[in-house]
Residue, then its C-alpha position, 0 to 999 in steps of 0.5 A: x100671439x097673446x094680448x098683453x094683460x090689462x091691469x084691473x083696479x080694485x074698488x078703492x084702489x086709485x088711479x095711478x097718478x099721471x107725470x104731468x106731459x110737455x103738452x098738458x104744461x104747454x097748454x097749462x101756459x097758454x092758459x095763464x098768458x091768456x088769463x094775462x092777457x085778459x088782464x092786461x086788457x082790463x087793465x087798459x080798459x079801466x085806465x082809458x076809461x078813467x082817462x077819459x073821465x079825468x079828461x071830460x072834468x078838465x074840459x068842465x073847468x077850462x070852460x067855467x075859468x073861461x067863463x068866470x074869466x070872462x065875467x069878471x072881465x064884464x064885470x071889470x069893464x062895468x066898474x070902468x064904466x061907473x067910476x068914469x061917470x062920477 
């Protein structure tokens, strides 16, 4: 029996192009839903963490209006305490 003849390229002569394969397509997609998924995910990552940062400021100014609230109620009190004495 005889080999089958292998085909010889010249210098310069290209490669022959190659169909795209069911398997290079469904690896091709993977990596895309991978690259979404990544993205997705720094997504969520930046809005939780600007989620806790909005959160943490509205911690901040409920505290200072109770504390303001709290003074002025103080301060409230005293002005009673020196229109009673007059």
């Amino acid at each position: 029996m005889k080999a089958a003849p292998t085909q010889v390229r010249g210098p310069g002569t290209p490669a022959p192009a190659t169909a795209p394969t069911l398997e290079s397509d469904a690896i091709a997609a993977e990596h895309q839903a991978a690259l979404d998924q990544a993205s997705l995910l720094a997504m969520h990552e930046q809005f939780d963490e600007v989620t806790a940062v909005r959160s943490e400021q509205m911690r901040e100014s409920d505290a200072l209006q109770s504390l303001l609230m709290a003074e002025l109620k103080s301060a409230d009190e005293t002005l009673k305490k020196w229109i009673a004495m007059i």
